[in-house]
N, C-alpha and C positions, 0 to 999 in steps of 0.2 A: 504494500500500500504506500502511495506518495505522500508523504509528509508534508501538510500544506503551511499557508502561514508561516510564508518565507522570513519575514523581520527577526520571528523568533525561533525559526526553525535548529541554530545550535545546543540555545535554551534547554528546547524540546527533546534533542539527543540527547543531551547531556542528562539532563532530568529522567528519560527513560533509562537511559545505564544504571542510573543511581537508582532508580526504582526497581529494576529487576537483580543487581546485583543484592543489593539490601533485604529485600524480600526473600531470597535464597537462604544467605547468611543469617535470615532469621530463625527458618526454620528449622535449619542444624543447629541455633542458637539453644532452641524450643526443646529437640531432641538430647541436647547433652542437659538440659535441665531436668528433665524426668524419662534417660536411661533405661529403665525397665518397662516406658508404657514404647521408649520410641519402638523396643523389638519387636514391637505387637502390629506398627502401622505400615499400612499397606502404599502403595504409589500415589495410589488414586488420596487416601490421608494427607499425606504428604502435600501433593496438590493441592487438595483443601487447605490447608494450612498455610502455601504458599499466596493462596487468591485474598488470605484474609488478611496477611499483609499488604498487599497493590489495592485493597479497597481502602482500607488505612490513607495509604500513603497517598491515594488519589485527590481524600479528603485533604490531606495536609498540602499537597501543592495548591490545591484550586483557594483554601486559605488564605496562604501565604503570593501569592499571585495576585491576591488583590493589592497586596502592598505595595509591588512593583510593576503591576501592568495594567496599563490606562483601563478603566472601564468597558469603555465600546470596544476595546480589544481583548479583552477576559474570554468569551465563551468563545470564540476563535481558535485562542490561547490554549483553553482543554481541550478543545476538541483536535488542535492539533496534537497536542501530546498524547490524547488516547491513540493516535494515528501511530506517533513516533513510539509508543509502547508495543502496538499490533507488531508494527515492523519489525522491531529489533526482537522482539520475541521468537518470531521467525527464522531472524538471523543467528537465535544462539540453540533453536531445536534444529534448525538446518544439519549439522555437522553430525546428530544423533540419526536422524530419519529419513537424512538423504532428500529424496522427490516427495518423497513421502508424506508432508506435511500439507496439513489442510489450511491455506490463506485463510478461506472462509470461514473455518473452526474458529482459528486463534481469533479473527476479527470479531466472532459473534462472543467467542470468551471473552473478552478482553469490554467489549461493549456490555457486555452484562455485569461485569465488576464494578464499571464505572457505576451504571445504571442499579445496581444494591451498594452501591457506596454513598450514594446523592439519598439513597433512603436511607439507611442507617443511622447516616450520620450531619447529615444536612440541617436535621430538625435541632440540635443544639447549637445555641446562640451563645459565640462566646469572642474573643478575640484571642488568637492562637499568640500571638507576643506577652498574652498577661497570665497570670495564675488564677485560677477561679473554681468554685463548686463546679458550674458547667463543662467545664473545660474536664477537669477529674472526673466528671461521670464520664462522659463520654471515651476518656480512654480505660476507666472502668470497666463499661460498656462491651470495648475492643478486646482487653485483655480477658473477659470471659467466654468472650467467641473464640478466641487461640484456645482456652483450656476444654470450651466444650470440644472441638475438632481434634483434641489433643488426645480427649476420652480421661481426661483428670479432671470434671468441671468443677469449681469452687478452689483451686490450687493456688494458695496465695501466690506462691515463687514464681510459677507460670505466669501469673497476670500481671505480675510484675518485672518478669524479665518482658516480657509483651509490649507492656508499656516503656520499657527503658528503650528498646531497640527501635518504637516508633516517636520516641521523641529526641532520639540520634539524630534520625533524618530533618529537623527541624532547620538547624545552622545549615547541614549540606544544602537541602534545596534553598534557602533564603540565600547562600553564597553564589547559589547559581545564576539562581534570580537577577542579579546584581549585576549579572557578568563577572564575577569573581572569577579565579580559578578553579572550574571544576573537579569532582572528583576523577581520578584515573577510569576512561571509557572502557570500554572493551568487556566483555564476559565470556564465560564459557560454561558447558554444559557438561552435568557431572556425568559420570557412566549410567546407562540407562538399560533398562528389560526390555524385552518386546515388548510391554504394555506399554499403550501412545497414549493413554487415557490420563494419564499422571506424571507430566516428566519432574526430576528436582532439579532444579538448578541454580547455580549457585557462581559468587562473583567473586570479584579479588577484593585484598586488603586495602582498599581504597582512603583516601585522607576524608573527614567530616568535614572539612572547614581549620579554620586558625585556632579556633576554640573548641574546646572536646571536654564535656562534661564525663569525667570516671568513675567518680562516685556519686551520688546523690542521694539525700536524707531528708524526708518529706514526714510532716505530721500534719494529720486530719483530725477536725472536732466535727463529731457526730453529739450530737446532744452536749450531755458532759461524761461526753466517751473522747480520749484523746488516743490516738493511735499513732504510733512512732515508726518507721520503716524507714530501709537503707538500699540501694541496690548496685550494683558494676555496671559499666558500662561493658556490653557482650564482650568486644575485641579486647579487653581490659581482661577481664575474666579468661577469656580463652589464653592470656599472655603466661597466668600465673603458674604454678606449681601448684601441689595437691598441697602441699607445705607451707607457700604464701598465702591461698588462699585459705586454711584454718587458721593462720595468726593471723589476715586480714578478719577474717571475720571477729574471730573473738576480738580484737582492737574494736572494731564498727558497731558490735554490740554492745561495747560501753559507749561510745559516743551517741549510739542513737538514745540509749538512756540516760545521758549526763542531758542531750539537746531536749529530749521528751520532756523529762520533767523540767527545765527551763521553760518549754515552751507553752505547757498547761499552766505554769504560774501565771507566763505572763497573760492568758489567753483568759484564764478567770478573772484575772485583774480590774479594776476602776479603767487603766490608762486602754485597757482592749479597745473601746469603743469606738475611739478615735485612731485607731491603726489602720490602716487598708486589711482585709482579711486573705492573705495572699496564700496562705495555708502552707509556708516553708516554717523549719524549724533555724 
């Protein structure tokens, strides 16, 4: 499919690569985090799990795209990049399936991601640059669609590794936006079965942007429930040792309960009121 919407059309690659390499590396993200469900899941799983990444991440470009691309050029804008997404999709099951591949599959897949992403997640109102209840539900929302497809639903680690890997892509696409340096293009396609119905695939270690959030410690008030949590950023995580990663932990488990209860004092507090409720610790 030709890539329309010449002005943006590098954009639009660039943006695609990022989106399907990302989407890959999540899903291996997904499987090294629950191990014993990954040996259970099938192609066609795996796939599943890949499309609920790109309907994510569809959300977040068209977001973030308001920022940076004039109004009257917006729906242009997505509609070329669902293009440049068909395409390059193509381009990285090409080398798996030879002739074999169906244009018109990918094109109808790929249109129907869009089209359960605009439902999903369209209906919350929120501004993706700020922190908010909205904004949390909705990758709440996301993160329990990863763990129902995951076959662990209600998994806090899943829906929050879920959530860390789709708010990675935040800086990358807004750098793109920008015309920044994008991340390294190119993908490739991991080994595949005969089965066409499921491919995984999967991208290189690509840079986020100048700034790479690695850890991140987030507390929520629910009533006068305060909830405290910590998490790695995937490639972070994937970096360490079985040995960093239990002294990072036990380390992140006192900070998240030194910042917790900090952040319930201040949050019952007189001064609360007049804070923005941004819901970081």
């Amino acid at each position: 499919m030709a890539i329309t919407n010449i002005p943006y059309s590098e954009q639009q690659r660039s943006l695609a690569d990022l989106m399907l390499a990302v989407s890959g590396e999540s899903v291996t993200v997904m499987k090294k985090n629950a191990p014993e469900q990954a040996l259970k899941l099938k192609r066609q799983d795996e796939w599943k799990l890949y499309l609920e990444f790109l309907k994510v991440t569809f959300n977040l470009a068209d977001r973030l795209s308001a920022f940076h691309i004039p109004i009257k050029d917006q729906p242009d804008f997505m509609n070329g990049l669902e293009n440049a997404v068909t395409s390059r999709l193509r381009s990285v099951l090409e080398p798996a399936f030879g002739s074999g591949v169906d244009q018109n599959e990918i094109m109808m897949t790929i249109s129907g991601v869009v089209a359960e992403s605009r439902k999903l997640y369209e209906g919350y109102r929120f501004s993706i640059t700020e922190e908010s209840p909205t904004k949390n539900e909705m990758f709440d929302t996301f993160g329990g669609r990863v763990a129902d497809a995951l076959g662990v639903a209600d998994n806090p680690q899943i829906t929050s590794a879920a959530t860390l890997c789709a708010t990675a892509m935040v800086p990358a696409i807004t750098a793109i936006l920008r015309g920044e340096s994008p991340p390294d293009s190119g993908l490739t396609a991991a080994p595949l079965s005969d089965r066409t119905d499921a491919p995984e695939i999967e991208g290189p270690r690509a840079q986020t942007g100048n700034e790479i959030k690695l850890i991140s410690v987030m507390s929520d008030v629910s009533g006068d429930e305060i909830e405290t949590r910590w998490g790695l950023h995937p490639r972070f995580r994937q970096d360490l040792t079985a040995e960093e990663t239990q002294q990072l932990t036990k380390l992140m488990n006192r900070v998240a309960k030194v910042l917790g209860e900090r952040y319930a004092a201040v949050a019952f507090s007189d001064e609360w009121n007049s804070w923005h409720k941004a819901g970081h610790a």
